[in-house]
N, C-alpha and C positions, 0 to 999 in steps of 0.2 A: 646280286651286287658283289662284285669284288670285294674282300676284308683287305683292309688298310692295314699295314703293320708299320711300323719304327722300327727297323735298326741298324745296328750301328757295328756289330761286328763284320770285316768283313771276310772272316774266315767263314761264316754262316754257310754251310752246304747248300742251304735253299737258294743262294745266290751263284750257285757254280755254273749257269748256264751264262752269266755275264763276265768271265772274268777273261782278261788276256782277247778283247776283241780286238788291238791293233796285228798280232799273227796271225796272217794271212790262212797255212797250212793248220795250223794249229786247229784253228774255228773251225775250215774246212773237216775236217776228219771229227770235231766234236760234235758238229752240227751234223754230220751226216749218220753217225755213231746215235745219237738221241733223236735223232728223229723233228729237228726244230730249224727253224730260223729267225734273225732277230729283225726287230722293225725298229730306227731308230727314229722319233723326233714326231710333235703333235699330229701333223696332216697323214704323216705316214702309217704312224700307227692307228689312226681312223680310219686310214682309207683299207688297211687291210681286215679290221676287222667287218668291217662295214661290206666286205667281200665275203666274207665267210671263212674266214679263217679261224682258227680255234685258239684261244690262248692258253697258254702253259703258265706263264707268270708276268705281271710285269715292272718294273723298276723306274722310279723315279723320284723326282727333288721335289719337295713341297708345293714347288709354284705352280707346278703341272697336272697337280693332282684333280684341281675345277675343273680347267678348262676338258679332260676326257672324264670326267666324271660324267656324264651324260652314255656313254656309248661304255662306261666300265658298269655300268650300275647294269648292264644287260648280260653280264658275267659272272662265270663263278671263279676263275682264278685269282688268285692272289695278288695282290700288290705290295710290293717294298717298297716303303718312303725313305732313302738316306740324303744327309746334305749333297751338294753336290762334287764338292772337295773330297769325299769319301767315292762316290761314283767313278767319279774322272781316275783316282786312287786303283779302285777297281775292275773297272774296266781298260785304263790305259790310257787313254783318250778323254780328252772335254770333251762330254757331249753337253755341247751349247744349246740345243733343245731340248734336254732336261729325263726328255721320256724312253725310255726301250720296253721293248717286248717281245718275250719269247714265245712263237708261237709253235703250232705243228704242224712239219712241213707235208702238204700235201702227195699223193699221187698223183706223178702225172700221167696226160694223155698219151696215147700214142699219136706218132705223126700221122697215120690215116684218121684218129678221130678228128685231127686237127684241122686235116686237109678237106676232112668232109662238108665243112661249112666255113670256109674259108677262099675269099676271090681274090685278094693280096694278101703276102706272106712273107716277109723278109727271112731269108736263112744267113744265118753266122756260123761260116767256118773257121773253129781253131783260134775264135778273138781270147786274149786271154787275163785283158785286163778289165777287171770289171767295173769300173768308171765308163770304159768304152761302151758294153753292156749294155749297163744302165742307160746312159744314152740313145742310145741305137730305140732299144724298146721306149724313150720319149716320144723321139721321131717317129717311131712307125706311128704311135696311139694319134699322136699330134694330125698326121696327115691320110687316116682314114684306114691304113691296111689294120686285114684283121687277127692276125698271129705271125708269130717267129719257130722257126724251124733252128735248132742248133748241132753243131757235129760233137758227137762225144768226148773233143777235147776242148770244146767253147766252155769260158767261164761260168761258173752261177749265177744265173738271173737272181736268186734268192739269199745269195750273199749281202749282210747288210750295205756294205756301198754299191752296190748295185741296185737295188732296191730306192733309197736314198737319193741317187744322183737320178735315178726314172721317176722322180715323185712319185712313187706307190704306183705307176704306169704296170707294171709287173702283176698286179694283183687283177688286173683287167683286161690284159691281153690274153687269150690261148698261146700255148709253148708247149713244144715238145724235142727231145732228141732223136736222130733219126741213128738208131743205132749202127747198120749195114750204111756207113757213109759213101763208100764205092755205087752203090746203088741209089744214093738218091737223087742222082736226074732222071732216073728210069722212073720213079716212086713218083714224083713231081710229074714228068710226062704221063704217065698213068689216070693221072688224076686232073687232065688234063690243063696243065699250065704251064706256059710260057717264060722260060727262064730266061732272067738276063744275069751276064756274069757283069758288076763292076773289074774294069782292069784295065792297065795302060798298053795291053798289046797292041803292033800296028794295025792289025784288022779293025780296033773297035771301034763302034760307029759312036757319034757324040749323041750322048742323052738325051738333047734337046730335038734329033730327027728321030727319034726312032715311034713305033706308033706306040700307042700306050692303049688303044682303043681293041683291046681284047678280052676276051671272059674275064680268064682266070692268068695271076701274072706272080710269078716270082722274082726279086732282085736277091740275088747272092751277094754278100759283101764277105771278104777274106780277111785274113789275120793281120794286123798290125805290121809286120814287119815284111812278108813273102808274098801279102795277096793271097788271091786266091788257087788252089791245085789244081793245076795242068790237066788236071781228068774234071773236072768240075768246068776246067775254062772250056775244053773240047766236047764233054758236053750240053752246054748248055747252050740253048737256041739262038742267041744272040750275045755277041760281048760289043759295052757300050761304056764309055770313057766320059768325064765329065770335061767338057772344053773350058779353058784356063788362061791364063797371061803366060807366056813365055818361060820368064822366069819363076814361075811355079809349074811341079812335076806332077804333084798330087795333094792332097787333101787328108786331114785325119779322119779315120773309118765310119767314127760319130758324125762328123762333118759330111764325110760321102754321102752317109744313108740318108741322116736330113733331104740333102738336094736330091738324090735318087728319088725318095718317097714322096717327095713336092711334087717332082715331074710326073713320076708315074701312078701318083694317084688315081686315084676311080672316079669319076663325074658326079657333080652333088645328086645328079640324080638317077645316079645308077641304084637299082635295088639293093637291099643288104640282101645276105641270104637268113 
């Protein structure tokens, strides 16, 4: 059972894993420095640990203390009770759901264990905002694919708003980085799947023709601002454009992937592997 504690200082070391969570870079580099990442808010923090995730500690305001008391009582890390005016104080931010939790951050896969049991796969290259992210990894869980691939300058999946805005989606997909990103159409063809690039080049075919009806299928969605890399759009088996009204150009990336992964999903009754 998690021990409960009261307090109230919030110079308290045992609390320095919360502190300054609206800096972006800051977290980034502590988080990765300790070996943690944080889960904010009831679903969230259930759903990770109810993954397997290991807690470090967690913090929250009295009211929140029942409703996870079920899934802490299965724990030995510690929990902090501060009001909530001391929290928001602390960490920077209202957190309006009351609860965080520091956990430790996993090893990841590699992109071949990833690929090895996996028939749809979203890759994100270079997104870098993690709102975006998170999203992206909704849609893929939402509409059946079963991992994401990201390039070594894509945001963290395990950054708290990232996390967050994917309902705990994050803690149930596979994800890996593909380190050698120049190579990974080759890596993806290898393992034989069929890539589509998202992009507005004139070659691309519209989403809606293209066949979807293949083993194994990859959608690439590119960064926020550039799209996707000219070595990525040239390799990859097909580039396919989502058809639009006129006056619209294109779609935000979260948006894209949604409709990409609607289309290209797998048949209710295609096997899993």
């Amino acid at each position: 059972m998690a021990e409960m504690t009261s307090v109230d200082d919030l110079a308290d070391p045992r609390l320095r894993d919360y502190v300054d969570l609206r800096d972006v870079q800051l977290r980034q580099a502590v988080e990765g420095e300790r070996g943690i990442f944080l889960a904010e808010g009831e679903k969230v923090v259930r759903r990770a640990l109810q993954a397997g995730h290991r807690p470090r500690s967690f913090l929250m305001a009295p009211r929140w203390v029942e409703s996870l008391a079920d899934v802490m009582a299965e724990q030995d890390a510690p929990c902090f009770v501060m009001d909530e005016a001391s929290i928001e104080q602390l960490t920077g931010f209202h957190v309006h759901r009351g609860a965080l939790a520091a956990l430790e951050r996993p090893d990841l896969l590699s992109a071949v264990e990833v690929l090895h049991r996996a028939r749809r796969v979203a890759v994100l290259e270079d997104l870098s905002d993690h709102t975006n992210v998170g999203a992206v990894f909704r849609s893929v869980a939402a509409f059946g694919f079963d991992a994401v691939l990201l390039s070594p300058r894509c945001a963290d999946p395990l950054y708290r708003r990232a996390i967050k805005v994917s309902m705990g989606t994050v803690f149930a997909l596979p994800y890996a980085r593909i380190d050698h990103w120049y190579g990974g159409p080759a890596l993806l063809r290898d393992a034989g799947f069929t890539t589509y690039a998202m992009t507005l080049a004139d070659d691309a075919v519209p989403l809606d023709a293209v066949d979807r009806d293949v083993d194994r299928l990859a959608v690439v969605l590119g960064s926020e601002g550039h799209g996707i890399s000219e070595h990525w759009q040239r390799e990859c088996d097909v580039r396919v454009t989502i058809p639009m009204a006129e006056r619209v150009d294109s779609l935000n990336v979260a948006a894209s992937a949604a409709v990409a992964c609607w289309q290209l999903r797998g048949r209710r009754d295609d096997p899993r592997p």
